[in-house]
C-alpha positions in Angstrom: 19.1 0.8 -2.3 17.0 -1.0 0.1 14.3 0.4 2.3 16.3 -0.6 6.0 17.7 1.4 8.9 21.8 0.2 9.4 22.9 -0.7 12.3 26.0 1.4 12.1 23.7 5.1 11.9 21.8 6.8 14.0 17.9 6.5 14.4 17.5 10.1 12.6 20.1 9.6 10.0 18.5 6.3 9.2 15.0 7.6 9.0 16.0 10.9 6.9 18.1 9.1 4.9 15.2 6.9 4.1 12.7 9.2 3.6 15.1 11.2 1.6 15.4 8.1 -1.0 12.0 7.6 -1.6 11.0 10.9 -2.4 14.4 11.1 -4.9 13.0 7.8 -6.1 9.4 9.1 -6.8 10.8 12.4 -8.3 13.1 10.6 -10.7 9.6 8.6 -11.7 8.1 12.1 -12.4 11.1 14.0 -13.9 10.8 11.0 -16.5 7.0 11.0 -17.7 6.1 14.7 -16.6 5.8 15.5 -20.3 2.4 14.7 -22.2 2.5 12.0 -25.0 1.0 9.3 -26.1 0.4 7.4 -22.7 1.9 4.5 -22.0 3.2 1.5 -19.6 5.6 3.5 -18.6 3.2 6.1 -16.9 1.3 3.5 -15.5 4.8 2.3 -13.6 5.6 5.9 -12.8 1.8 6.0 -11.0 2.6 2.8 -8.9 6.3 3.4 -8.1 5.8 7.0 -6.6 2.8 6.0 -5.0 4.3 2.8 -3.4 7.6 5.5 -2.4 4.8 7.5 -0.7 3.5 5.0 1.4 6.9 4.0 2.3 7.4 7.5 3.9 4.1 7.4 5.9 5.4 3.9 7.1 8.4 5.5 8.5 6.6 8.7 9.6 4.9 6.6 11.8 8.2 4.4 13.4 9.3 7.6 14.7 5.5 9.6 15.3 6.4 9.9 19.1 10.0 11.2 18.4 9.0 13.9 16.0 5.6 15.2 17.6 2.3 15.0 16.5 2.2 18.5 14.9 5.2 17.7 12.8 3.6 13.7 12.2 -0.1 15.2 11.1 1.6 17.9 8.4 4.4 15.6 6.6 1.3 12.8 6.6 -1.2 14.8 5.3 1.6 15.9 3.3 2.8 12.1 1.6 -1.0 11.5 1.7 -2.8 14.2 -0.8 0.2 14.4 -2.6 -0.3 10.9 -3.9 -4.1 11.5 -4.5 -4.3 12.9 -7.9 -2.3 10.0 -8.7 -5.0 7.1 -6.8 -7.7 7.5 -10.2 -5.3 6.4 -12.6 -3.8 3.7 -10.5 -7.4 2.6 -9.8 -8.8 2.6 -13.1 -5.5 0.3 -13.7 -6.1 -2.1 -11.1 -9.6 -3.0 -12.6 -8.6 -4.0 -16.0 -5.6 -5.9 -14.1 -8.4 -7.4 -11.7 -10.5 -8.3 -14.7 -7.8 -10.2 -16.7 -6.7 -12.1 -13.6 -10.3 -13.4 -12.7 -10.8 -14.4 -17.0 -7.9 -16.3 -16.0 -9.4 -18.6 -13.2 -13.5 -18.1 -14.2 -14.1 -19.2 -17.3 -16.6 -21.8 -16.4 -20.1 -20.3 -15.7 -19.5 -17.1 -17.1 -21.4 -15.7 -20.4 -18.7 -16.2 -23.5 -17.3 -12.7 -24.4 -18.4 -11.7 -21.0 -14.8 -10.4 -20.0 -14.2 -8.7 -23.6 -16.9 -6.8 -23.2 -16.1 -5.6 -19.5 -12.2 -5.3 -20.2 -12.9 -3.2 -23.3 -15.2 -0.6 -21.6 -12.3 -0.6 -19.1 -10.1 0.0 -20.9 -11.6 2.9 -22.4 -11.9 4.4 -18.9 -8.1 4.1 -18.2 -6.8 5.5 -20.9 -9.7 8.9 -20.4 -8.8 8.8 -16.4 -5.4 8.6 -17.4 -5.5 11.6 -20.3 -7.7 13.5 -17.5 -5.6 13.1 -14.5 -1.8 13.8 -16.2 -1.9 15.3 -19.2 -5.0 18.0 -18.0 -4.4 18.1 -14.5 -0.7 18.1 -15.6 0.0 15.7 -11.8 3.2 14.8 -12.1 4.5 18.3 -11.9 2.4 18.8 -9.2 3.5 16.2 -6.7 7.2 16.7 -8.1 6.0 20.3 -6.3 4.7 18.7 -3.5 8.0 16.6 -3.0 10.5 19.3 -3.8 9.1 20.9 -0.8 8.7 18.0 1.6 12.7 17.8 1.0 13.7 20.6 2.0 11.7 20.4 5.5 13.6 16.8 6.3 16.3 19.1 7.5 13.9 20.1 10.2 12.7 17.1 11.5 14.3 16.2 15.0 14.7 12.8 16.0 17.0 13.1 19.7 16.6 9.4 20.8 18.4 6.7 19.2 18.3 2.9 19.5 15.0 0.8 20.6 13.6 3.6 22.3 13.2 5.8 19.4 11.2 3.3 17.4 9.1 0.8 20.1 6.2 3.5 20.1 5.8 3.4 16.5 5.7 -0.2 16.0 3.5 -0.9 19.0 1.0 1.6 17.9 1.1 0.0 14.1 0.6 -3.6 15.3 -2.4 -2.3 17.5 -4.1 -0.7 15.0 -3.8 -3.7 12.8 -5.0 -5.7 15.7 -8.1 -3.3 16.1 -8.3 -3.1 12.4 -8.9 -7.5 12.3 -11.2 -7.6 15.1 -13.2 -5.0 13.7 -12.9 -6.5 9.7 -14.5 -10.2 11.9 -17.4 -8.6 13.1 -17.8 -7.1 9.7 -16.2 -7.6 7.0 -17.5 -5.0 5.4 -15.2 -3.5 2.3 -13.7 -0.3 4.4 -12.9 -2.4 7.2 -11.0 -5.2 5.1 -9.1 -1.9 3.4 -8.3 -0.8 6.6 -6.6 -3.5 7.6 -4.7 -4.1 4.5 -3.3 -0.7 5.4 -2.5 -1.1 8.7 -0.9 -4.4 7.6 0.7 -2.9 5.1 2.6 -0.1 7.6 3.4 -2.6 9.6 5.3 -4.7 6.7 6.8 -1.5 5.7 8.4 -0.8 9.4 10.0 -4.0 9.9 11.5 -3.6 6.7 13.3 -0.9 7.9 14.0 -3.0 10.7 15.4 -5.5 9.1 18.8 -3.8 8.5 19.5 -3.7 12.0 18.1 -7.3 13.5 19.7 -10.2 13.4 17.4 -11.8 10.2 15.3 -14.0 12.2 12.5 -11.3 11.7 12.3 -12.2 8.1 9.8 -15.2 7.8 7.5 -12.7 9.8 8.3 -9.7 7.1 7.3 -12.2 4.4 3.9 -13.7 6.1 3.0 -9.9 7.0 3.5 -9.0 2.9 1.6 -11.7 1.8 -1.4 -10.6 4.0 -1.3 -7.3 2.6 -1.1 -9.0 -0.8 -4.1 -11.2 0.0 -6.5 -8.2 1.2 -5.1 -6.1 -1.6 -5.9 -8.6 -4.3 -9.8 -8.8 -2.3 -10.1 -5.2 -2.3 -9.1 -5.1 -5.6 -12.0 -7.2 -6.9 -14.2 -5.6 -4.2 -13.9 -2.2 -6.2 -14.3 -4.6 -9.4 -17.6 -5.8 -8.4 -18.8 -2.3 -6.6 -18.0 -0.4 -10.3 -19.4 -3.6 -12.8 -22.8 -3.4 -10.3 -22.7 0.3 -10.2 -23.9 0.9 -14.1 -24.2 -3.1 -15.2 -25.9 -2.1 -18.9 -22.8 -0.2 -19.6 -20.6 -3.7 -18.4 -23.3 -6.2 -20.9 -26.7 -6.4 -18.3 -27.3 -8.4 -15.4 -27.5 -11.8 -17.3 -24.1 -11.2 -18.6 -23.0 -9.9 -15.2 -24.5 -12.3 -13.4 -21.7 -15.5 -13.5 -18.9 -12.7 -13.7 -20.3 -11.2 -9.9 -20.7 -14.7 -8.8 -17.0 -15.9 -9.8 -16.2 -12.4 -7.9 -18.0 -13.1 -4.8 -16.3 -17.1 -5.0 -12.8 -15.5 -5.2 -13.1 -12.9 -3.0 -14.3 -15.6 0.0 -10.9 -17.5 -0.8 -9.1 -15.0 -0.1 -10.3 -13.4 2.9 -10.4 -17.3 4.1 -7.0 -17.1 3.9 -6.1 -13.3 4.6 -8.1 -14.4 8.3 -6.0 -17.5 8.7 -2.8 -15.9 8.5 -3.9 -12.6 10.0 -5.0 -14.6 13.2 -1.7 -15.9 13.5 0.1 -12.5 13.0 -2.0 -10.9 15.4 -1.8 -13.1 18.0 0.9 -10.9 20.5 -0.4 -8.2 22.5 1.1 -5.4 21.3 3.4 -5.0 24.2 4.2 -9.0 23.7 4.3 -8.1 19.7 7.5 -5.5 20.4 9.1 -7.4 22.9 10.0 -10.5 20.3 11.2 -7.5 17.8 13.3 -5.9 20.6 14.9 -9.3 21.5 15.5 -9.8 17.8 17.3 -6.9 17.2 19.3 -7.3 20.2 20.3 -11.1 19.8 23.5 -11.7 17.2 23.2 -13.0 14.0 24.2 -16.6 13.2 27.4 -16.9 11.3 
């Protein structure tokens, strides 16, 4: 089922019914690997998918902030948000070893032979105790199963009254300014936490006009895809950001600084790539006002689709 509002439903039903999926969807991910064994690929997925479902409810949460209040925003939020923590170790002790494997791929040259062996296999050995820590001692999927059990049964409160445009403008606008504020400020200093803001602001904003896309008339999607592969682009940079921040952080553990030394450099080449690019495109993105920004949704909503 995709992630998108229909045109033929209400504003609230859409939303709830939404919302309502993704939580089903993460608890289904959790019902599956909530039992200890011999950890897997499969828990790994679990970790990602229900994480991802997660941030696909905060996306929505704030399309609709204004219609629902701030007091009932700031709980289901906080909510979607520390639920999905205990789960944020064992995704990021993932992500390095991916992070590592992707960059032996490109970075050979200049870097000490058995260089990436050496860092993958200490890796390694911290994903699978992170992992071990996290779900089999801190038993986490049944505890954000808990968490989402209970966020269920309080969509039946929420109380959406407007429908149409009007119900979802706010929501948008205020995603796209943040992401505007959130590039201006990652220009002036691209600093790690300003870059990973904006890749989350960015990646709201993908998230809300896929729910928009169910009820415009397609033209929006060329946008939807340029937005994704921003968020792509800073997620791959922060990725190897956290990479270079954990080899630097205990190098003798990772081989010593002559064996980190080409590794850290083939980081540093990579990561100015990509934020070359992630600027390029983000420039062009956020180059509305917001008020300009909604406007060309609005009008593509509102204008018939092609046959």
């Amino acid at each position: 089922m995709a992630f998108q509002l229909k045109a033929t439903e209400s504003v609230s039903d859409g939303i709830t019914r939404n919302v309502r999926h993704q939580i089903e969807k993460a608890r289904k991910q959790l019902r599956e690997n909530s039992k200890p064994h011999r950890r897997g690929a499969s828990d790994n997925e679990a970790v990602h998918e229900v994480r991802k479902c997660f941030k696909r409810v905060r996306a929505a949460l704030r399309l609709v902030r204004d219609e629902l209040g701030d007091d009932v925003y700031r709980e289901e939020n906080c909510c979607f948000r520390d639920a999905a923590r205990p789960l944020t170790a064992v995704r990021d002790a993932e992500v390095l070893v991916e992070s590592v494997d992707r960059l032996a791929q490109r970075a050979a040259e200049g870097v000490e032979p058995g260089a990436f062996a050496k860092i993958r296999e200490t890796l390694v050995r911290n994903q699978q105790a992170v992992t071990g820590r996290v779900l089999d001692k801190g038993n986490a999927f049944a505890r954000v199963e808990e968490v989402a059990v209970r966020a269920l049964a309080r969509l039946t409160g929420w109380r959406i009254e407007r429908t149409g445009w009007v119900a979802l403008e706010s929501g948008l606008r205020r995603v796209y300014r943040s992401g505007h504020r959130a590039l201006a400020a990652a220009s002036e200093n691209p600093s790690v936490e300003n870059l990973h803001e904006w890749r989350k602001q960015a990646m709201y904003l993908w998230h809300q006009l896929q729910l928009l896309e169910g009820v415009g008339s397609g033209g929006e999607k060329e946008l939807v895809g340029r937005i994704h592969q921003l968020s792509t682009l800073l997620g791959e940079d922060h990725d190897l950001a956290v990479l270079r921040q954990t080899l630097g952080a205990d190098p003798f553990v990772y081989g010593g600084h002559r064996v980190l030394k080409g590794v850290l450099a083939a980081i540093d080449l990579w990561r100015k790539e990509l934020e070359g690019q992630a600027f390029a495109l983000g420039r062009e993105i956020y180059k509305d006002l917001p008020k300009v920004f909604t406007g060309r949704i609005e009008a593509w909503m509102n204008k018939p689709e092609a046959n």
